[in-house]
N, CA, C and O atoms as a Tinker XYZ file with bonds, in Angstrom:
   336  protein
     1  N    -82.985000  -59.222000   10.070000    73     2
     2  CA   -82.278000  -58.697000    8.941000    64     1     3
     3  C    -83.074000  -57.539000    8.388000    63     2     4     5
     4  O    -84.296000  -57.481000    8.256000    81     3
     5  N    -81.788000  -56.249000    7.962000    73     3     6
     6  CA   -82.454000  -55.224000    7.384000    64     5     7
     7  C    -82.517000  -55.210000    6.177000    63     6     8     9
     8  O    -81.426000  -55.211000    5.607000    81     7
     9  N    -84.086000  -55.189000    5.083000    73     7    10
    10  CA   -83.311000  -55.348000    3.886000    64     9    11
    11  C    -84.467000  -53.989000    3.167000    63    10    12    13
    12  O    -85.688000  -53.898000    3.296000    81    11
    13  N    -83.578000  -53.148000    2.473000    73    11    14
    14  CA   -84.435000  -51.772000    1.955000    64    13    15
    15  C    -84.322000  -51.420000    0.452000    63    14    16    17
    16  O    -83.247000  -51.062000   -0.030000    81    15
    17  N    -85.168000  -51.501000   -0.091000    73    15    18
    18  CA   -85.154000  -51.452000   -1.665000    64    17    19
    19  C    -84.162000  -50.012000   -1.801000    63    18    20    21
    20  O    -83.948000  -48.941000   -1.232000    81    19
    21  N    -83.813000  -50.683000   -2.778000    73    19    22
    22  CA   -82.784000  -50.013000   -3.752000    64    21    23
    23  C    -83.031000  -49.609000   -5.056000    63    22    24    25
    24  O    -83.475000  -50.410000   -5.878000    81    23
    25  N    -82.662000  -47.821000   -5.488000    73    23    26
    26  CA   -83.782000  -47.535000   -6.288000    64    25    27
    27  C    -82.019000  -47.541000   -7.251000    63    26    28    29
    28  O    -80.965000  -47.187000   -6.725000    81    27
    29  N    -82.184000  -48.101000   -8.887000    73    27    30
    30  CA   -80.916000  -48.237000   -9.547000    64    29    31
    31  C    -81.034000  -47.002000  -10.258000    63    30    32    33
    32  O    -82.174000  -46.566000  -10.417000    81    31
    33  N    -79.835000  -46.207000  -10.825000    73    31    34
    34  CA   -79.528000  -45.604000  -11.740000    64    33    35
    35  C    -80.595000  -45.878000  -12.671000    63    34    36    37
    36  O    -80.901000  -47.026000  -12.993000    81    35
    37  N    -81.331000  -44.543000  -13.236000    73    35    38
    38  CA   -82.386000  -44.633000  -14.187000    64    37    39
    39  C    -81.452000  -44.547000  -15.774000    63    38    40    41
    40  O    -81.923000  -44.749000  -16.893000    81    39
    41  N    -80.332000  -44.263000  -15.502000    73    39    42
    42  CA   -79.651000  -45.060000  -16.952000    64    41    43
    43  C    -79.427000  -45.972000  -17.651000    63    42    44    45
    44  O    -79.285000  -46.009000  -18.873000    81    43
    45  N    -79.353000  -47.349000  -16.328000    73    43    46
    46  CA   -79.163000  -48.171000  -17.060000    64    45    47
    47  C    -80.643000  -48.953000  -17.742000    63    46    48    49
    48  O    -80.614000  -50.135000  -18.086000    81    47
    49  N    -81.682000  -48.241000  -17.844000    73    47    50
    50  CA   -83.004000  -49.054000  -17.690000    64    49    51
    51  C    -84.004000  -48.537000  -17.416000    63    50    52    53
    52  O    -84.510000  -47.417000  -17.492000    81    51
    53  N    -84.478000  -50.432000  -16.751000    73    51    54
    54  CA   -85.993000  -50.013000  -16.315000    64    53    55
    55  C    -85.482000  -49.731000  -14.591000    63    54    56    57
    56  O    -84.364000  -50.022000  -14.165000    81    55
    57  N    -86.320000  -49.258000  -13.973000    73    55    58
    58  CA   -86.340000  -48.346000  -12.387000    64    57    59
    59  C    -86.778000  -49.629000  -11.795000    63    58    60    61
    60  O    -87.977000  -49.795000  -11.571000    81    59
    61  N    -85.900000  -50.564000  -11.518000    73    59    62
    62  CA   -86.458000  -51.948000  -10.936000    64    61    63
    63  C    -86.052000  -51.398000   -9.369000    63    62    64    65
    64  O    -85.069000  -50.728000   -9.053000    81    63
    65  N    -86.840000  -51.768000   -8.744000    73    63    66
    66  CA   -86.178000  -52.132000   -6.559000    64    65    67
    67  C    -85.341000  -53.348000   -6.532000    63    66    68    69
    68  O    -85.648000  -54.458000   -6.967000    81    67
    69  N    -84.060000  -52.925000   -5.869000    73    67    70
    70  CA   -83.564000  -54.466000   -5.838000    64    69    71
    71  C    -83.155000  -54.137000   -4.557000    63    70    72    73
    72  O    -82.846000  -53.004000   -4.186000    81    71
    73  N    -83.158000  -55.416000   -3.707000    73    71    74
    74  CA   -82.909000  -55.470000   -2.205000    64    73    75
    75  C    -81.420000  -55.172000   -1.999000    63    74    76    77
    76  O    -80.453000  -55.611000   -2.621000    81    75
    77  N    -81.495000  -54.014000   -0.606000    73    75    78
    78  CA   -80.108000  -53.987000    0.028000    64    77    79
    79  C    -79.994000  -54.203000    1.342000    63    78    80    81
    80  O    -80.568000  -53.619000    2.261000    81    79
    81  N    -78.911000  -55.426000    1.392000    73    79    82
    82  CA   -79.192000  -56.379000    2.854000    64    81    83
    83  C    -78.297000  -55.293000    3.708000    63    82    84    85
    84  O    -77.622000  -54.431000    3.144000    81    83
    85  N    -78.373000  -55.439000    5.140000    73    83    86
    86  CA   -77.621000  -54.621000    6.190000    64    85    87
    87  C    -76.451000  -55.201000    6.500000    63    86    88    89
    88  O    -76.188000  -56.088000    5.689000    81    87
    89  N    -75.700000  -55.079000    7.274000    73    87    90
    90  CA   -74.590000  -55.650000    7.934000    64    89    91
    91  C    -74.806000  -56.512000    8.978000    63    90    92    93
    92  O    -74.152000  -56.733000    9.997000    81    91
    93  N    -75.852000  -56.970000    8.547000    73    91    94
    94  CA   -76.231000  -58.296000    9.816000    64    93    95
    95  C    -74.890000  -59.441000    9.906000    63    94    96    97
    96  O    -74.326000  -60.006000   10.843000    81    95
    97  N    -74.761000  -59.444000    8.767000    73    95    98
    98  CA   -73.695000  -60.876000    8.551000    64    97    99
    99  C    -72.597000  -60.227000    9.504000    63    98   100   101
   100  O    -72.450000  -60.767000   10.601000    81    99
   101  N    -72.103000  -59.532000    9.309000    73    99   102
   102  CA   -71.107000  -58.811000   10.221000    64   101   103
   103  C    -71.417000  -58.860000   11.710000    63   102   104   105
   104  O    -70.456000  -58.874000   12.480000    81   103
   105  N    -72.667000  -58.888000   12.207000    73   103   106
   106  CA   -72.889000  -58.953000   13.697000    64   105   107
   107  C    -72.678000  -60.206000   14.232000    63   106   108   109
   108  O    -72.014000  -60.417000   15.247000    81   107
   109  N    -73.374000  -61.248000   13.396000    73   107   110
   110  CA   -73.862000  -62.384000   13.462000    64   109   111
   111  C    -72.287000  -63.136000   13.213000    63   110   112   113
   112  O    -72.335000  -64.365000   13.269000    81   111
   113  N    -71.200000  -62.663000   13.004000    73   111   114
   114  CA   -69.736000  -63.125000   12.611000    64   113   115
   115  C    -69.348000  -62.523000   13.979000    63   114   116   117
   116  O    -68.766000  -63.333000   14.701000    81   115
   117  N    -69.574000  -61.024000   14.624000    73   115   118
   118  CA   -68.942000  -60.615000   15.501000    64   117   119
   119  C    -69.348000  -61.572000   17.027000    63   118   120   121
   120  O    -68.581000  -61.866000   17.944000    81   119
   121  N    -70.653000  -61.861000   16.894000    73   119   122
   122  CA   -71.343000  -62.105000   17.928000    64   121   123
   123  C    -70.551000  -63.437000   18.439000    63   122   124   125
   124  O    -70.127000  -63.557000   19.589000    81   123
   125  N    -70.419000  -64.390000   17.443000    73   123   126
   126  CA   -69.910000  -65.752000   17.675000    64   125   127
   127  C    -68.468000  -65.697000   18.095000    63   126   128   129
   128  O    -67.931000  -66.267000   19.045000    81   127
   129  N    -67.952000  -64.895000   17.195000    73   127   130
   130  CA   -66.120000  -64.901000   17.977000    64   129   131
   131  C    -66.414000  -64.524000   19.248000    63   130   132   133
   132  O    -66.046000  -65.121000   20.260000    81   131
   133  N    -67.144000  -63.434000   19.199000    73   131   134
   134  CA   -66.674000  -62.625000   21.315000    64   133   135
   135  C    -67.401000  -64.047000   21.996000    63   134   136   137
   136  O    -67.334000  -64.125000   23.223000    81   135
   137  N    -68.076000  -65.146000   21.273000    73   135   138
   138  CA   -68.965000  -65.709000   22.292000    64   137   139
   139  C    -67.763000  -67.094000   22.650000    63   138   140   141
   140  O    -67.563000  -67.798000   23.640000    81   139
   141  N    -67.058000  -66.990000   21.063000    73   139   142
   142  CA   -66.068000  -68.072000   21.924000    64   141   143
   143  C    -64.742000  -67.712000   22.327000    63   142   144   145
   144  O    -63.823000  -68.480000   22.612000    81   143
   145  N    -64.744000  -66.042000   22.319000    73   143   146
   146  CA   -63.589000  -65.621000   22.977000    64   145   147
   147  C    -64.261000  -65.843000   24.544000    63   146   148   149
   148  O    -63.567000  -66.130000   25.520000    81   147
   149  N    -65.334000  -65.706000   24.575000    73   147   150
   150  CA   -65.682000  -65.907000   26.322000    64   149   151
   151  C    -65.284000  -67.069000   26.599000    63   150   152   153
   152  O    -64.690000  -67.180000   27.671000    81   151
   153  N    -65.471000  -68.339000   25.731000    73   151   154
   154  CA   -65.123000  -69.513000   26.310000    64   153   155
   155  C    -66.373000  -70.580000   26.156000    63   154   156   157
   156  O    -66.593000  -71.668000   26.688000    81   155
   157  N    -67.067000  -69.817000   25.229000    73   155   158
   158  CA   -67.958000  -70.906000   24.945000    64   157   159
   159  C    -67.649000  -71.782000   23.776000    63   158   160   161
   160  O    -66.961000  -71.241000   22.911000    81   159
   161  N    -68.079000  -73.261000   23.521000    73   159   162
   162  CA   -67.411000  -74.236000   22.807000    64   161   163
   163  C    -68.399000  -73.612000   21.375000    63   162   164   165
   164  O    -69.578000  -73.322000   21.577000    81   163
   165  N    -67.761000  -73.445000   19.900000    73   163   166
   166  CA   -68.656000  -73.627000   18.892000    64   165   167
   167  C    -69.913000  -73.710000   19.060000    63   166   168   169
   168  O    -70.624000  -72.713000   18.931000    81   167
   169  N    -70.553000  -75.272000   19.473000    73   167   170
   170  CA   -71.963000  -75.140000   19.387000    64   169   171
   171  C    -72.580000  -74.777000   20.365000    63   170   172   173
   172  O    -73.791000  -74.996000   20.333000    81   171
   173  N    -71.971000  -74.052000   21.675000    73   171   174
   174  CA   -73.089000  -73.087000   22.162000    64   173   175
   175  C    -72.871000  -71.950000   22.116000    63   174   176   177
   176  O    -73.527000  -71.233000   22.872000    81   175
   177  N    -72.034000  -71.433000   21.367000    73   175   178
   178  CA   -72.003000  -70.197000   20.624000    64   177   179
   179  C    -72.683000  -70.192000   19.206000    63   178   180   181
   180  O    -73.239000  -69.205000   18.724000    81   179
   181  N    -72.590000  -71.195000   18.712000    73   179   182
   182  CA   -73.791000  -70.808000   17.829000    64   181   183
   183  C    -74.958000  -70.469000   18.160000    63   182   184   185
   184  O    -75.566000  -69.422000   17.935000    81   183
   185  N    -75.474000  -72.046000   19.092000    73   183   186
   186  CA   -76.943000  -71.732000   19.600000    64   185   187
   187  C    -76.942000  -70.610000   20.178000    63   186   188   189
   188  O    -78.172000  -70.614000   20.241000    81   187
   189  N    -76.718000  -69.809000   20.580000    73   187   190
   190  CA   -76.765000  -68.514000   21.322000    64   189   191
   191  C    -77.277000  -67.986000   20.322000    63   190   192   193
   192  O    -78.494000  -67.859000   20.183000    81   191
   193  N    -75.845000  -67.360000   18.947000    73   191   194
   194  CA   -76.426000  -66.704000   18.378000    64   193   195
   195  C    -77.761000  -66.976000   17.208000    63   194   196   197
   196  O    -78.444000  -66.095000   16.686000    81   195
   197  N    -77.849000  -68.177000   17.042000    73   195   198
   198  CA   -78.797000  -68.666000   16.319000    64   197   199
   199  C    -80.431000  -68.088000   17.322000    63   198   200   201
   200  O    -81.450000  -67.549000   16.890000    81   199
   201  N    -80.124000  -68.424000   18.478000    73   199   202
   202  CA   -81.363000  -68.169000   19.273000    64   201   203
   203  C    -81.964000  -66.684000   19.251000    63   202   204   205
   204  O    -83.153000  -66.372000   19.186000    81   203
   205  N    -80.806000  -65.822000   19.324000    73   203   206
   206  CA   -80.556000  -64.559000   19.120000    64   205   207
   207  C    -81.112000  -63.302000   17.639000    63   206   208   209
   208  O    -81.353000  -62.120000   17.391000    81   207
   209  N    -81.034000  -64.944000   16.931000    73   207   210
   210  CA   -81.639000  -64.008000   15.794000    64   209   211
   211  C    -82.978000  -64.673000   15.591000    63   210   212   213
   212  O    -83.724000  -64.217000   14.725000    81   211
   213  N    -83.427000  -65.940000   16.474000    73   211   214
   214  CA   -85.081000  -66.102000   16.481000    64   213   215
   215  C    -84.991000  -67.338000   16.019000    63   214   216   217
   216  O    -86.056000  -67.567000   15.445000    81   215
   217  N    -84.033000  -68.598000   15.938000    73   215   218
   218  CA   -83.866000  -69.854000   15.718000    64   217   219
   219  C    -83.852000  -70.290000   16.782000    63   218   220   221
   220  O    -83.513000  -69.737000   17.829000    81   219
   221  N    -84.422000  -71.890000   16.510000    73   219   222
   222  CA   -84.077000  -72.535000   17.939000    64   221   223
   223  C    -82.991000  -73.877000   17.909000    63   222   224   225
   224  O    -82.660000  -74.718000   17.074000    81   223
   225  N    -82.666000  -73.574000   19.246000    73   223   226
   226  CA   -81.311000  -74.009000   19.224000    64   225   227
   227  C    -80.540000  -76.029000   18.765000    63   226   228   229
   228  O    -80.805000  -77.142000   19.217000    81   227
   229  N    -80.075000  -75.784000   18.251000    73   227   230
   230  CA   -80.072000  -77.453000   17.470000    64   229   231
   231  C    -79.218000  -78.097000   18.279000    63   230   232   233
   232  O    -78.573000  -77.409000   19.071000    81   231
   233  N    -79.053000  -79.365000   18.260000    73   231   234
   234  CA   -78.255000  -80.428000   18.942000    64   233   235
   235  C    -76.617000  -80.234000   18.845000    63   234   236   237
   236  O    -75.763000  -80.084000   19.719000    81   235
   237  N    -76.556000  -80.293000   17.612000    73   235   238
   238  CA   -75.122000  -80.380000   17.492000    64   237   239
   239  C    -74.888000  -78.741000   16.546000    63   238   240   241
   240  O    -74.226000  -78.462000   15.546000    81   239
   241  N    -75.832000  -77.892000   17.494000    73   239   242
   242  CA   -75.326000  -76.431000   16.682000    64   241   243
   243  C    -75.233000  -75.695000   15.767000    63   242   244   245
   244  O    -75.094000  -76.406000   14.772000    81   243
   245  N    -75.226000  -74.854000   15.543000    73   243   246
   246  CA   -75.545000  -73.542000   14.520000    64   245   247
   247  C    -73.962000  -73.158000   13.515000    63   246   248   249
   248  O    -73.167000  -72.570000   14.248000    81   247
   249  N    -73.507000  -73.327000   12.349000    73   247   250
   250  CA   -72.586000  -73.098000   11.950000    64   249   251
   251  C    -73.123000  -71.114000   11.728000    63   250   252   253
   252  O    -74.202000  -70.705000   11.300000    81   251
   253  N    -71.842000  -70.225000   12.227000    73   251   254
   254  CA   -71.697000  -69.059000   11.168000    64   253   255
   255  C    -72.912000  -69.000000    9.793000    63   254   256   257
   256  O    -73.788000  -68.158000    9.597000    81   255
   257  N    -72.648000  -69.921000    9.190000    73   255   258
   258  CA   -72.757000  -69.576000    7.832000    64   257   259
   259  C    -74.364000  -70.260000    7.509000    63   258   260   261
   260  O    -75.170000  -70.038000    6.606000    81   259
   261  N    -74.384000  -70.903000    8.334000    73   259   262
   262  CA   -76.209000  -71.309000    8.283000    64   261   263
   263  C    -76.680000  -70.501000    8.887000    63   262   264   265
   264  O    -77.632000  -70.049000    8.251000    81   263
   265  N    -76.508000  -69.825000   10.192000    73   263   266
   266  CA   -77.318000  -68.544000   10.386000    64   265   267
   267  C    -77.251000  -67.857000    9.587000    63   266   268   269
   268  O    -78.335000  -67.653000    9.039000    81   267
   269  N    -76.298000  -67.248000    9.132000    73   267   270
   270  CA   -75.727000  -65.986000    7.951000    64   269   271
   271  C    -77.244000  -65.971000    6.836000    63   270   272   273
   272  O    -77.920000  -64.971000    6.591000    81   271
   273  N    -77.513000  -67.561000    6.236000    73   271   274
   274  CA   -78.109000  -68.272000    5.228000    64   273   275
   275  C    -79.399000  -68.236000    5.710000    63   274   276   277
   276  O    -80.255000  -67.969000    4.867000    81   275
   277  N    -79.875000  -68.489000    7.160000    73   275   278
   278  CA   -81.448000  -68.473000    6.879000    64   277   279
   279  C    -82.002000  -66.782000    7.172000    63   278   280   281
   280  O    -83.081000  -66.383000    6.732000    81   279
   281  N    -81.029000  -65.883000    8.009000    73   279   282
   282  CA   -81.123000  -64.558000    7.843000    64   281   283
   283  C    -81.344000  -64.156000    6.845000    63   282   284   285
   284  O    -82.462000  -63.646000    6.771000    81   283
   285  N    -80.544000  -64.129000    5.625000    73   283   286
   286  CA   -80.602000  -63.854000    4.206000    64   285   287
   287  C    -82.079000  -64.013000    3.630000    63   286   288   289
   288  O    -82.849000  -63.141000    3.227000    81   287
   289  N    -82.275000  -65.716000    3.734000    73   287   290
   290  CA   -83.246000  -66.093000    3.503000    64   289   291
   291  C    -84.967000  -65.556000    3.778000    63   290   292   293
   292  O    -85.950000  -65.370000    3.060000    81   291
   293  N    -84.670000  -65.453000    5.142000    73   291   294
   294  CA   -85.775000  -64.539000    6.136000    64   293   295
   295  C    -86.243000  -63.334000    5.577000    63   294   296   297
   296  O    -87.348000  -62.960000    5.183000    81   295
   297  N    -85.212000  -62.860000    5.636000    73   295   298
   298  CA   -85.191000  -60.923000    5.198000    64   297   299
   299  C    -85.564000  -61.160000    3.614000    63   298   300   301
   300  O    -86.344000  -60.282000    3.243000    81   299
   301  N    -85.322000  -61.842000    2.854000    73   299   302
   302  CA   -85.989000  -61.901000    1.347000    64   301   303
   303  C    -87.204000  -62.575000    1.336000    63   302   304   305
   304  O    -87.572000  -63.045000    0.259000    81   303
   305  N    -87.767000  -62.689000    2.136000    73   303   306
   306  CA   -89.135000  -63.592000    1.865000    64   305   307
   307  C    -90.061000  -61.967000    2.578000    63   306   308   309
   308  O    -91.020000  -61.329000    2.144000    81   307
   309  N    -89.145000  -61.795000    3.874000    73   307   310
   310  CA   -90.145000  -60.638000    4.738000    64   309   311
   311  C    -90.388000  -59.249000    3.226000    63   310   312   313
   312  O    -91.483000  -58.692000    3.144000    81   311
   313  N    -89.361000  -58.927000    2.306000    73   311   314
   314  CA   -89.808000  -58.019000    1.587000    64   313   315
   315  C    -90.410000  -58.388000    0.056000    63   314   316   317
   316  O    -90.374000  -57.714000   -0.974000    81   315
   317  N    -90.936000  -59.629000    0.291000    73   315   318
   318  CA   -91.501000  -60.187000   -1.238000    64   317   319
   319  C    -90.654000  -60.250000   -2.159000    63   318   320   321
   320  O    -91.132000  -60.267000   -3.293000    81   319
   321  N    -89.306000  -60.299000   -2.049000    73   319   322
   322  CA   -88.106000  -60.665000   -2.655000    64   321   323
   323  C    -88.488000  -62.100000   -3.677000    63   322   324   325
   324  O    -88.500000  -62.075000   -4.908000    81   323
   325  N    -88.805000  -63.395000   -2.754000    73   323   326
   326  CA   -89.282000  -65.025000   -2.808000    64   325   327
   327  C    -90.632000  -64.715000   -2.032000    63   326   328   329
   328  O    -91.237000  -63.750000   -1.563000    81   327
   329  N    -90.753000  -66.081000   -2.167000    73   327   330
   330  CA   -92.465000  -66.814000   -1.765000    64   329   331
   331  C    -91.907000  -67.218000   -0.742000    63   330   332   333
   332  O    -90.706000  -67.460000   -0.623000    81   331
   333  N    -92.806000  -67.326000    0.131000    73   331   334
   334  CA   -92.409000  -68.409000    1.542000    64   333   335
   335  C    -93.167000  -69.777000    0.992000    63   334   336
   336  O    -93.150000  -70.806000    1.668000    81   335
């Protein structure tokens, strides 16, 4: 995940950085449909893409929206957003 400070309008304030995430969610949504337009079942299209973004692959699979969630997660810890 890409995430690049964001410098706000010096009107409204103080000149805080606030994070701007990329269109990962969008890949990570595209990746899984084409994977079960190929014909793969849900959970090995998740695990794919879960593996894909540096997870390892779970038993009963990767939902969309939990990858979506630890990406998010990831990319705000990598720019001191949170604490790990």
């Amino acid at each position: 995940m890409i995430i690049q400070p964001h410098d706000p309008s010096p009107a409204g304030g103080a000149n805080i950085a606030r994070p701007r995430v990329s269109d990962e969610a969008g890949a990570i949504d595209g990746a899984f449909r084409l994977l079960i337009f190929e014909g793969l079942s849900p959970v090995e299209a998740g695990n794919v893409v879960a593996y894909a973004t540096g997870l390892r692959p779970a038993e009963r699979g990767w939902t969309v929206e939990e990858i979506k969630h630890l990406a998010l997660i990831r990319g705000l810890v990598a720019c001191g957003v949170i604490d790990s």
